[in-house]
BAFIGU-745159 format. One line per field, with one value per residue (C-alpha): residue number from 0; x, y, z. Coordinates in Angstrom, 1 decimal. Example, Ala and Ser with C-alpha at 12.3 -4.5 7.8 and 13.67 -1.06 7.14 Angstrom:
n <- 0 / 1
px <- 12.3 / 13.7
py <- -4.5 / -1.1
pz <- 7.8 / 7.1
END
This chain:
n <- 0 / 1 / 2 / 3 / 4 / 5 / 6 / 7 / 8 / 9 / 10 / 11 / 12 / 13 / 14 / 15 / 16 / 17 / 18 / 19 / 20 / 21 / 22 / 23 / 24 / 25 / 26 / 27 / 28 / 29 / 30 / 31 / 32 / 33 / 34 / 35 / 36 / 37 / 38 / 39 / 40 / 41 / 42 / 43 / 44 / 45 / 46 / 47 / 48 / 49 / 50 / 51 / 52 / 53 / 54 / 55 / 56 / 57 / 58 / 59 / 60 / 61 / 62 / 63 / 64 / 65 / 66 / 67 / 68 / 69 / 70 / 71 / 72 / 73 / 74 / 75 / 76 / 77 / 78 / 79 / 80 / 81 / 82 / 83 / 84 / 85 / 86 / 87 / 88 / 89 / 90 / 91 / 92 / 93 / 94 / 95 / 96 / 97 / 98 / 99 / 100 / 101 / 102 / 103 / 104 / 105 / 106 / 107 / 108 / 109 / 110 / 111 / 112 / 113 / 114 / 115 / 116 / 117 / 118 / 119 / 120 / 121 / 122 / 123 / 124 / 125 / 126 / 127 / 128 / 129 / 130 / 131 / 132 / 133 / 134 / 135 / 136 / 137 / 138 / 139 / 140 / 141 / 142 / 143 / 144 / 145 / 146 / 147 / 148 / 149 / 150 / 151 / 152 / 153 / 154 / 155 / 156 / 157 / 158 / 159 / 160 / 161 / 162 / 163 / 164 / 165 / 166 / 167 / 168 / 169 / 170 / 171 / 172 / 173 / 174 / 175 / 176 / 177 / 178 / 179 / 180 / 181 / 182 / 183 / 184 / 185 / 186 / 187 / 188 / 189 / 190 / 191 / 192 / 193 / 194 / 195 / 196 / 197 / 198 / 199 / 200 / 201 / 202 / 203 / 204 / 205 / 206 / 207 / 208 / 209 / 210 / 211 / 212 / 213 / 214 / 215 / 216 / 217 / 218 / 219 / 220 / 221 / 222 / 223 / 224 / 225 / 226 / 227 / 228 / 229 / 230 / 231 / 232 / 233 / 234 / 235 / 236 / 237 / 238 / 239 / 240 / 241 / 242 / 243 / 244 / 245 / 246 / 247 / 248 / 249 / 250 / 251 / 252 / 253 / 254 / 255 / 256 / 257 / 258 / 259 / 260 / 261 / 262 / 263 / 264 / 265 / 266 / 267 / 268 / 269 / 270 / 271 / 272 / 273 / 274 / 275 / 276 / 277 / 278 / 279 / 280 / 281 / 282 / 283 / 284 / 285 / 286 / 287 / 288 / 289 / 290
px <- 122.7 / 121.1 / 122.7 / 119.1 / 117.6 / 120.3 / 120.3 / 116.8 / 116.6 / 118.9 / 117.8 / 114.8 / 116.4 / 118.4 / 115.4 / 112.7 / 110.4 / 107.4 / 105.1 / 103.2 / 100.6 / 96.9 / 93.8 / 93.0 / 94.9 / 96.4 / 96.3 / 92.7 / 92.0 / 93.1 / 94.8 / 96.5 / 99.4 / 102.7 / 103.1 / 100.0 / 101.9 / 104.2 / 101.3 / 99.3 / 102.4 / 106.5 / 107.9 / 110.5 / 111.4 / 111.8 / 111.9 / 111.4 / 108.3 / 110.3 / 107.0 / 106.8 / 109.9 / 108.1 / 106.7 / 108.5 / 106.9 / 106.9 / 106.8 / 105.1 / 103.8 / 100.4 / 100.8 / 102.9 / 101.9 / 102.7 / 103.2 / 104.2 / 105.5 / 101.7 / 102.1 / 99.2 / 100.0 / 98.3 / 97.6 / 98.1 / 98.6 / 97.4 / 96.8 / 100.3 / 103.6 / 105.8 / 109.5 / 111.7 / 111.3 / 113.7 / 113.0 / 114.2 / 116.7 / 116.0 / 112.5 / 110.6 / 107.3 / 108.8 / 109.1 / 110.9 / 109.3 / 109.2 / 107.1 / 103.6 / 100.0 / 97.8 / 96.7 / 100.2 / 102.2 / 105.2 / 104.9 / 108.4 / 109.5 / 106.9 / 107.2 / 105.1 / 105.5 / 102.3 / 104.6 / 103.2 / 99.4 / 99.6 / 101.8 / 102.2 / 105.1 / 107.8 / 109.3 / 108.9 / 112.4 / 115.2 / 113.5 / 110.6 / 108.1 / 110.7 / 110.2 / 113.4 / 113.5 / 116.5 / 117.0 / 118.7 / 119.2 / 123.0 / 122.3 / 125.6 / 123.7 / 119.6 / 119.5 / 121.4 / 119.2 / 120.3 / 117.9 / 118.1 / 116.1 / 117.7 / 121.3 / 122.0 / 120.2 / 121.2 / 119.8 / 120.5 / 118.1 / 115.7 / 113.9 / 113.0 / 115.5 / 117.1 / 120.3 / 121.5 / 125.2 / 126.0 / 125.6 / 124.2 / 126.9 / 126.2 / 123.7 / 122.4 / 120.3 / 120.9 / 122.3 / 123.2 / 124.6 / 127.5 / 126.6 / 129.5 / 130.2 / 127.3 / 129.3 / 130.4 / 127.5 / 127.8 / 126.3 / 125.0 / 125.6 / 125.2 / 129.2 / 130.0 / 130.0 / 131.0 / 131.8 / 131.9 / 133.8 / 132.7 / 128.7 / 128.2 / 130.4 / 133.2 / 133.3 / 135.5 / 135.4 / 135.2 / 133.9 / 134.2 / 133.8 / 129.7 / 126.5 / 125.5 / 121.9 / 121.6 / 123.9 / 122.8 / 124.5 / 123.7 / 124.3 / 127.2 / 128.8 / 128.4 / 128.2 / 125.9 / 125.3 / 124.2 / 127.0 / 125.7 / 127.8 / 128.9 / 125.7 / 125.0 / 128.7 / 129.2 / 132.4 / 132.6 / 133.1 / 136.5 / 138.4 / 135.9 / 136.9 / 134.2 / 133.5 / 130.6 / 127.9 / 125.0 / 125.8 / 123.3 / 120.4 / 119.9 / 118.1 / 117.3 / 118.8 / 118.0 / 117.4 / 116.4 / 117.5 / 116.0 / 117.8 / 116.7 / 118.3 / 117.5 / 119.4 / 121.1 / 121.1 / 117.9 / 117.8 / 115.3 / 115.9 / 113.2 / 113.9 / 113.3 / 111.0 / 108.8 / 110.1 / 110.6 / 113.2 / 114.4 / 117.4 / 118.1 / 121.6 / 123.1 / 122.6 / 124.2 / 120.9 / 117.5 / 113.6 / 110.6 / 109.4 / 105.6 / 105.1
py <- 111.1 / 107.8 / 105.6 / 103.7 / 106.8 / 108.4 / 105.2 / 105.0 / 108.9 / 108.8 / 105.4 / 107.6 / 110.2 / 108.1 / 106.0 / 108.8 / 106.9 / 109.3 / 107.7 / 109.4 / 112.0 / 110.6 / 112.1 / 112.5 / 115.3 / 115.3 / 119.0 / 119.4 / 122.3 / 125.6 / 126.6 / 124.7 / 125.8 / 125.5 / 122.3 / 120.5 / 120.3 / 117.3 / 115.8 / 116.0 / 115.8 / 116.0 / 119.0 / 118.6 / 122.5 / 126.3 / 129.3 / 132.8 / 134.8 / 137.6 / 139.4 / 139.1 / 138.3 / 137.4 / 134.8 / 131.3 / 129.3 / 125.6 / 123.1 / 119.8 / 116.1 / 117.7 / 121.2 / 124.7 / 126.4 / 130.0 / 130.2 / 133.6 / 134.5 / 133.8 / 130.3 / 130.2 / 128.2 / 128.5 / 126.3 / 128.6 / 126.3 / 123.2 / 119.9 / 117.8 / 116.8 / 119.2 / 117.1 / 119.3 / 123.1 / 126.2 / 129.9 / 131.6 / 134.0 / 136.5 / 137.2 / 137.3 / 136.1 / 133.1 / 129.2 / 126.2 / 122.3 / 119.0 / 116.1 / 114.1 / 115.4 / 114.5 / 111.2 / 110.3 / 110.5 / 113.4 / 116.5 / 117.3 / 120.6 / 123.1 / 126.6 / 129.3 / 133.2 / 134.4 / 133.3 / 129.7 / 130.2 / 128.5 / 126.2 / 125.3 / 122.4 / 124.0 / 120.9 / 117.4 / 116.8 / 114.5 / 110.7 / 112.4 / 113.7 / 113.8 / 113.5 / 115.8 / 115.4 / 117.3 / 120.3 / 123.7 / 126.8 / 129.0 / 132.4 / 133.0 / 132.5 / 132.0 / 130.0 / 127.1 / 124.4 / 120.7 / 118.1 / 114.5 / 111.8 / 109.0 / 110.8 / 114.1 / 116.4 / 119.6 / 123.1 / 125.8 / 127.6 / 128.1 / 124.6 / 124.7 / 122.0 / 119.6 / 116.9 / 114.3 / 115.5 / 111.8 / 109.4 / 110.8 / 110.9 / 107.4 / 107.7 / 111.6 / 113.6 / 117.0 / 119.7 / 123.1 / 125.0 / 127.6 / 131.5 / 132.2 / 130.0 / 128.0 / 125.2 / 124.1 / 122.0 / 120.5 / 117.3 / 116.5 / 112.5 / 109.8 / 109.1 / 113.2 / 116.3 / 116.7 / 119.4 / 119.3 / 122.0 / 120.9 / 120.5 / 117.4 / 115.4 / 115.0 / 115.1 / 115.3 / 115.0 / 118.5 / 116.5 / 113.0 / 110.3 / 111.2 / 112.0 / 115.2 / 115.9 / 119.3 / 121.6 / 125.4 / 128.2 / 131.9 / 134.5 / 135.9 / 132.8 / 131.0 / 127.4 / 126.0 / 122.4 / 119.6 / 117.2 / 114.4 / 114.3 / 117.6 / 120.0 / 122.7 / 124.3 / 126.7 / 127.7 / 130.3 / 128.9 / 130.4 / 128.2 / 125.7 / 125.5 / 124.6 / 125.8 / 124.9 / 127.3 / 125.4 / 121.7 / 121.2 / 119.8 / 116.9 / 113.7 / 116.5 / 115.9 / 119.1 / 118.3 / 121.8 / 125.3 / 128.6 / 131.9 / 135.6 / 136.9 / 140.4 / 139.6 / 136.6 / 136.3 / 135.4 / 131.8 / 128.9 / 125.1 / 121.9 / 118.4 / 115.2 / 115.2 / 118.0 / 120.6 / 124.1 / 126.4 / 130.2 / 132.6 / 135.7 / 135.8 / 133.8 / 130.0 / 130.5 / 130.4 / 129.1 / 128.9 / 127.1 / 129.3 / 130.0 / 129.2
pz <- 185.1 / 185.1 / 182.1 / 181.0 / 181.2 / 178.6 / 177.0 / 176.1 / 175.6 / 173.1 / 171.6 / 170.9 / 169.6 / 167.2 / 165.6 / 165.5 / 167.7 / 166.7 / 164.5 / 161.3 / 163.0 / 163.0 / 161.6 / 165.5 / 167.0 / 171.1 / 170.6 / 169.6 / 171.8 / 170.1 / 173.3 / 176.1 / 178.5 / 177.7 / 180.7 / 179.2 / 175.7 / 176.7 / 178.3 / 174.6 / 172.2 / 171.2 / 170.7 / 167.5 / 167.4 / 168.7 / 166.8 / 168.7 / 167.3 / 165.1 / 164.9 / 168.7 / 170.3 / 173.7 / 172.3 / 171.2 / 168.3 / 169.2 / 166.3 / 167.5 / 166.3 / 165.9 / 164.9 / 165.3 / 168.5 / 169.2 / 173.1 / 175.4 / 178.8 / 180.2 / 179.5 / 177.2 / 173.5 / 170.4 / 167.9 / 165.0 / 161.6 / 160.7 / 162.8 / 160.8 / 161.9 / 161.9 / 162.0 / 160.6 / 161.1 / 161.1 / 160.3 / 156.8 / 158.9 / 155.5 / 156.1 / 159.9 / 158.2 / 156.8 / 158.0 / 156.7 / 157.4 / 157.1 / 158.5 / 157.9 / 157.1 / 159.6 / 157.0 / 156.8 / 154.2 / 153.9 / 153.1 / 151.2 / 151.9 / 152.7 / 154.0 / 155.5 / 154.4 / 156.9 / 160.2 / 160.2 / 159.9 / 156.2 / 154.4 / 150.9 / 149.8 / 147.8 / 146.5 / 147.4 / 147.3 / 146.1 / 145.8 / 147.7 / 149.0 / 151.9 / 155.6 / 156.6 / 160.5 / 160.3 / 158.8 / 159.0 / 156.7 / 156.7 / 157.6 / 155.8 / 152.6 / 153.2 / 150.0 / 151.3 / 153.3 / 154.1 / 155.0 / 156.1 / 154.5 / 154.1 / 152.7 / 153.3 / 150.4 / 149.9 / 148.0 / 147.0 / 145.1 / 148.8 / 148.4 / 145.2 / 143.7 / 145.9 / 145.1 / 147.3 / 148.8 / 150.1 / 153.1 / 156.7 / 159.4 / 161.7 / 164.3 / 163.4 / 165.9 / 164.8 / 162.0 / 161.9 / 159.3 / 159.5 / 159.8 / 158.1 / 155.5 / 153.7 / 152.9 / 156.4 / 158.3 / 161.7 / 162.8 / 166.4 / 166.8 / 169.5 / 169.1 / 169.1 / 167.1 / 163.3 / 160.9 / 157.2 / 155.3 / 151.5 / 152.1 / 153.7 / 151.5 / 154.5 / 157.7 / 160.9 / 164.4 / 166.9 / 169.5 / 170.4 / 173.3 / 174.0 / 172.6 / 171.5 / 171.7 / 169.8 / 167.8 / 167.0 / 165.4 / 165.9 / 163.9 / 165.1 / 164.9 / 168.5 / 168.4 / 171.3 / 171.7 / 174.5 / 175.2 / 177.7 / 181.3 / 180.2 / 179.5 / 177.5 / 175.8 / 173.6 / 171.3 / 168.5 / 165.2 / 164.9 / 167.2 / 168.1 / 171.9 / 174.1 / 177.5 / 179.5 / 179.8 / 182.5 / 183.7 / 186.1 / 183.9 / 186.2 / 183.8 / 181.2 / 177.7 / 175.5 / 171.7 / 170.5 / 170.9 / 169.7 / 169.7 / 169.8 / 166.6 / 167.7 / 171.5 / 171.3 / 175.4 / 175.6 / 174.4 / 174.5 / 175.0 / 175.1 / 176.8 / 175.4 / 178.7 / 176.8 / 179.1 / 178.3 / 179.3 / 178.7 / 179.4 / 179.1 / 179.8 / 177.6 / 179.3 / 182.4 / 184.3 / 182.9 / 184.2 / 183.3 / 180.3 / 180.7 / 184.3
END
């Protein structure tokens, strides 16, 4: 892989370089293809469609879009930044987000019970209203969500309340939290991959020496993440031994991950080139989703 290229990828990664989402929007059509998205905006999420699993739900810097095997994507919510954004693994209607309105601003933490049409903020968070663009929910216990903005913030009431936990791990790209214990986090980091046992307040090394781009936990406890010069791995969260699942991602670096909880072999990645991809046996072997 070219080293400027991961160099300024990550750099990118690292500092957010997205600014606050205009009252203009680069999706102002109400449906585009799936290619035409990273031609109109930046993708900062995936969620498969529980109503639908066909379908992938595609956060983005100018709205959610729902988008299917056809290639065809929706704008289904609101023109606004959507940074942060995760599903409520405890109900299939249900969303979790962060990010800007499209006047700027932040939105705290909102959510969306009617599967991302509408959104109403639940709390604006600790010294807020926040701008979490990181942010993840324990299946292991629904209730738990962590949140970046400025220290790691923690809840555990389902958004309502939030407290600051303590300081972010350095240089953070992504979190995950545990499906079987809601106190143990993981952090995706330009120098490696972390885990904290006590909610964020500690943390140690699983994975050191190179960037890790993305970190996702399913709910049968499989860790997947994107190490760069190694590819897309995957561990379970018992032993935490890594094996490569697909290397050959060429000047790809994949920063978000979305998993079928109904068949978790069918999986969904997006580039930091806007590029969307799908499996359906487990990340061995991947196409272009929607082409």
């Amino acid at each position: 892989m070219n080293r400027s290229l991961v160099m300024f990828a990550v750099s990118l990664i690292s500092i957010f370089g997205f600014a606050a989402a205009s009252t203009g929007s680069a999706a102002a059509a109400e449906a585009v293809s799936v290619s035409q998205l990273k031609e109109r905006t930046h993708i900062h999420g995936l969620a498969v469609d529980r109503e639908d699993s066909q379908k992938l739900l595609i956060a983005t810097h100018h709205g959610l879009f729902r988008a299917g095997p056809d290639g065809k994507a929706e704008l289904i919510s609101p023109v606004q930044d959507f940074m942060g954004f995760t599903p409520d693994p405890s109900d299939p209607k249900s969303l979790y987000a962060s990010g800007h309105p499209a006047g700027g601003g932040n939105l705290g933490f909102i959510a969306s019970t009617d599967n991302g049409a509408t959104w109403t903020q639940v709390a604006p968070g600790a010294d807020g209203p926040v701008d979490f663009h990181q942010m993840t929910v324990s299946s292991a216990d629904p209730r738990v969500l962590y949140g970046a903005y400025g220290a790691l913030q923690m809840s555990r009431d389902a958004g309502k309340t939030w407290s600051v936990v303590g300081p972010l791990p350095e240089k953070l790209i992504d979190l995950a939290a545990s499906a079987k214990n809601a106190e143990t986090l993981y952090a995706a980091t330009e120098g490696g991959l972390l885990v904290s046992r006590d909610g964020g307040q500690r943390w140690e090394t699983v994975v050191d020496g190179a960037p890790v781009s993305l970190i996702e936990v399913t709910a049968d406890g499989s860790l997947h993440a994107f190490v760069l010069g190694q590819g897309l791995v995957r561990a379970a969260e018992a032993d935490m031994v890594f094996k490569t699942t697909s290397a050959s991602w060429g000047d790809q670096i994949l920063l978000h991950m979305a998993v079928d909880p109904a068949e978790s072999n069918r999986m969904f990645v997006a580039s930091h080139q806007g590029d969307i991809f799908a499996s359906t046996d487990g990340g061995t072997n991947w196409a272009a989703f929607g082409q």
